[in-house]
N, C-alpha and C positions, 0 to 999 in steps of 0.2 A: 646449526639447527635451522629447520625451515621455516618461514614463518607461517600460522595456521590460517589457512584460505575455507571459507564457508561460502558454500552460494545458496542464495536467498530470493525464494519467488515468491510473491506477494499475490493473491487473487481475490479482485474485486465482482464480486457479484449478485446480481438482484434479486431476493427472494421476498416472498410476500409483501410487495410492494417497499420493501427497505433494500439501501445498500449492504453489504457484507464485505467484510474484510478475513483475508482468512493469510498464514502465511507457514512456510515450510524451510525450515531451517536443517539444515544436516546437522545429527546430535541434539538436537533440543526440543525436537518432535514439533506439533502445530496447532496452533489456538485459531481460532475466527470469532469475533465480534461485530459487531451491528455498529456500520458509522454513524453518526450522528453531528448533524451539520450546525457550526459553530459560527459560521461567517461564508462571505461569497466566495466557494472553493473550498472551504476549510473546515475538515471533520477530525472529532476529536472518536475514537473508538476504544469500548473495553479491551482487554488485551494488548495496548498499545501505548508504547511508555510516553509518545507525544502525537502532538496532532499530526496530520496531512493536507496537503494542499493542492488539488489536480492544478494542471500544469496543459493551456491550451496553445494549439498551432497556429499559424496565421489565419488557416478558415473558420477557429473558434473548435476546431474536433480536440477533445481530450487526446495528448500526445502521452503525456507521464505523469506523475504525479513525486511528490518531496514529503517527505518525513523532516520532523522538526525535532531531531533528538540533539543532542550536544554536539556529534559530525552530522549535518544535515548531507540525505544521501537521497539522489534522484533515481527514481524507477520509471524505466520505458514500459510503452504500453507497447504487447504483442498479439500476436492475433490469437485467438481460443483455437487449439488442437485437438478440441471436443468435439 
């Protein structure tokens, strides 16, 4: 038996002057929530069973960002194909 493989894209985006969190899961369809900022970096969002943490490069640009679940898992930032 295979083990089951999900891939998971996370989209942060600004709407009415607030962050948004939105995410797409194969099989489990997609929620977005409103982050809302807990500390320096760190928003906690509805829809999201832990906080997050953006995650900067040496010139200070947003590179990725970290979830804080029980496996903490990094998310690269990619470019919008919008």
């Amino acid at each position: 038996m295979l083990p089951l493989r999900r891939t998971l894209t996370m989209v942060i985006r600004l709407k009415d002057k607030k962050l948004w969190i939105s995410g797409h899961m194969t099989k489990e369809g997609s929620n977005e929530g409103k982050l809302i900022p807990v500390g320096k970096n760190e928003f906690n969002a509805s829809g999201l069973p832990s906080p997050i943490t953006f995650i900067k490069d040496a010139s200070g640009k947003i590179s990725s960002f970290m979830d804080h679940d029980l496996v903490p898992f990094t998310f690269k930032k990619v470019k919008n194909t919008q």
